[in-house]
SEVEX-483303 format. One record per residue: x, y, z of N, C-alpha, C in turn; residue in three letters. Coordinates in steps of 0.02 Angstrom, whole numbers, plus 50000, padded with zeros to 5 digits. Atoms other than C-alpha are relative to their C-alpha. Layout:
<pts>
XYZXYZXYZAla;...
</pts>
This chain:
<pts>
500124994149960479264582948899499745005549954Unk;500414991650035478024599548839500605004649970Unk;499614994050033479054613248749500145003350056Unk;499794994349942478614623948888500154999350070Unk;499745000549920479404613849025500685000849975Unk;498965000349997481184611648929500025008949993Unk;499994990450015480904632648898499905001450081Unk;500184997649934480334633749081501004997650051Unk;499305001249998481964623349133500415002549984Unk;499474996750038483154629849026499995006950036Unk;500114994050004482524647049063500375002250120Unk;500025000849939482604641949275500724998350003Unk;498995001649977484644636349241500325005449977Unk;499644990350025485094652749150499875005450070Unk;500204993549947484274663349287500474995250066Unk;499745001849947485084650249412500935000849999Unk;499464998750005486674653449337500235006749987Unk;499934990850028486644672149285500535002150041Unk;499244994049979488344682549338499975006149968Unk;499994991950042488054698449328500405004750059Unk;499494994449992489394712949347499655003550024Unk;500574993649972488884728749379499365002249981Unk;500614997450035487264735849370499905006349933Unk;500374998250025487674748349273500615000649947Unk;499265001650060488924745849091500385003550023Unk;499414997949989490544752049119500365000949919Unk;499494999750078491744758248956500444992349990Unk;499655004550007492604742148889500924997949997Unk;499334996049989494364747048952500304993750046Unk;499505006949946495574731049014500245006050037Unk;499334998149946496334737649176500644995950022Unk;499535004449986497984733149225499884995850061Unk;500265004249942497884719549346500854996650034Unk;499345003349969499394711249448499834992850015Unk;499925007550012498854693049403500414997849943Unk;499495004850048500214680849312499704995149987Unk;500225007149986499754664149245500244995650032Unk;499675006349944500304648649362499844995149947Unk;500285007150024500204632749295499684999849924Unk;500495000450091499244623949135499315003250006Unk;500825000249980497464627349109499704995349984Unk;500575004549997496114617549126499305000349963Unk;500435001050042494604612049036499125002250035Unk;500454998549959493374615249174499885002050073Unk;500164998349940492684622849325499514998550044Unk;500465001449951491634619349478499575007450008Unk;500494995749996490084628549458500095003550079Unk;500164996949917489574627649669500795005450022Unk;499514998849956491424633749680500055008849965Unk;500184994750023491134650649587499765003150055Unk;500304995849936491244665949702499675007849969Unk;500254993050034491044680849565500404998049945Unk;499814999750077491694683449392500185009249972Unk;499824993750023492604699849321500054998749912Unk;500074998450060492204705249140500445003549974Unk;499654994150017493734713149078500075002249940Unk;499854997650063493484715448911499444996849948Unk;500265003550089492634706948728500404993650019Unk;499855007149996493694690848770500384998750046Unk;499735002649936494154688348951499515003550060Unk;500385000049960493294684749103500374996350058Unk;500115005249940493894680049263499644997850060Unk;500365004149933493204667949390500194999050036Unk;499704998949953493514670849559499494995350047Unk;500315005749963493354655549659499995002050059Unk;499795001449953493104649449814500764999950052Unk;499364999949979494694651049920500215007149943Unk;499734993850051495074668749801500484996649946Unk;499845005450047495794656449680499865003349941Unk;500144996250057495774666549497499944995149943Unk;499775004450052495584655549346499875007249930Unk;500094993650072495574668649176499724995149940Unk;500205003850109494584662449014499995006149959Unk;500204995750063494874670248879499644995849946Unk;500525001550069493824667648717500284998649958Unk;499604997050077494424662548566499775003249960Unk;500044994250055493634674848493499505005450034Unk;500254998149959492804690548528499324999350021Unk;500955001249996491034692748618499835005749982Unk;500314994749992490034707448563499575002450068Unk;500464997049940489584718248703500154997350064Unk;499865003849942490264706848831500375007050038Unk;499434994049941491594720148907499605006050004Unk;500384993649971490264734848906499554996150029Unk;500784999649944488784725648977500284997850070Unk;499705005649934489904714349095499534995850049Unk;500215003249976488874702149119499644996149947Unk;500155004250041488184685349051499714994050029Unk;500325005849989487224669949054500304992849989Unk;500005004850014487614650749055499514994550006Unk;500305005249975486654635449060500084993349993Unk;499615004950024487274618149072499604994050049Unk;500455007549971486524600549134500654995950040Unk;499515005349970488314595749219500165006950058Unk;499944997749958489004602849374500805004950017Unk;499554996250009490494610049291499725006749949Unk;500154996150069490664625249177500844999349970Unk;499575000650040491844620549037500235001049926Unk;499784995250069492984626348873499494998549945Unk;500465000950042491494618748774499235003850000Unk;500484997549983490274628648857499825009249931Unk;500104992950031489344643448784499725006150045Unk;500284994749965488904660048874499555005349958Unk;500804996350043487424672748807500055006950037Unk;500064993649957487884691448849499235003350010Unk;500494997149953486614700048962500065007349973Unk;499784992549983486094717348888499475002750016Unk;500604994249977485114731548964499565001449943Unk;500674997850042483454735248877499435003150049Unk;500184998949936482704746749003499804996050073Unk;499655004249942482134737749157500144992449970Unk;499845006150027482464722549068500584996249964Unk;499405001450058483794712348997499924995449956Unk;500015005450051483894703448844500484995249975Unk;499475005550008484864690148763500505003449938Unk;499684997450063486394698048653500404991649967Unk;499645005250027487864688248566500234993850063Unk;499975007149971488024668848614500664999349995Unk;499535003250022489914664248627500424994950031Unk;499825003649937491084650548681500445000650029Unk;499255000149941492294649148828500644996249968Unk;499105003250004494194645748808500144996650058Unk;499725004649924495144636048956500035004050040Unk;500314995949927495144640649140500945001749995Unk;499255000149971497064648149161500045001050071Unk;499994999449948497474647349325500375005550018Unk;499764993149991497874665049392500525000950080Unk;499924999349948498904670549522500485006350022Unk;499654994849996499534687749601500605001250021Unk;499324999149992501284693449589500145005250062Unk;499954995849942502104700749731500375006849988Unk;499934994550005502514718849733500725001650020Unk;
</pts>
């Protein structure tokens, strides 16, 4: 295959996967949240089952499934720029996204965004809110 079909590809699963936060950065400030962990975590997630994704910081992100279902990854280590731009790229050839995966923060460059720091995912913890 040409260079510029696996670049055309590649380029067509990033944009098919793109999660992007808000439009416009936010300060990199964890808020308190009233999720606990449940259970073990897991090694992977169901892409189609992805309903949004919260950026709360440099090394945590949660994914808010289908059914409001929370799973939390944190990073093992941090991302630059991840918790101010809140938002990021994946691209993967399987139909999960998993702790081996890598994500590619999304940053503003006027109307455009570019590709910042590449880093990888930790396990999916399974989240779930405590009652008041």
């Amino acid at each position: 295959m040409p260079a510029h079909n696996n670049y055309c590809r590649h380029a067509l699963l990033a944009l098919g996967a793109v999660l992007i936060g808000s439009a416009i950065p936010a300060i990199a400030k964890t808020k308190p949240d009233n999720l606990v962990p449940v259970g073990d975590p897991v090694d992977c997630v169901q892409i189609v089952a992805i309903q949004s994704t919260n950026v709360r910081d440099d090394r945590t992100i949660d994914f808010v499934m289908n059914g409001r279902k929370v799973y939390r990854n944190t990073l093992p280590n941090s991302c630059p720029s991840l918790g101010y731009e809140k938002r990021f790229s994946y691209a993967t050839s399987l139909s999960q996204l998993c702790s081996v995966d890598i994500i590619t923060v999304l940053q503003s460059s006027g109307p455009d965004l570019q590709r910042g720091a590449s880093c990888g995912l930790g396990k999916f913890q399974p989240m779930q809110k405590t009652s008041k």
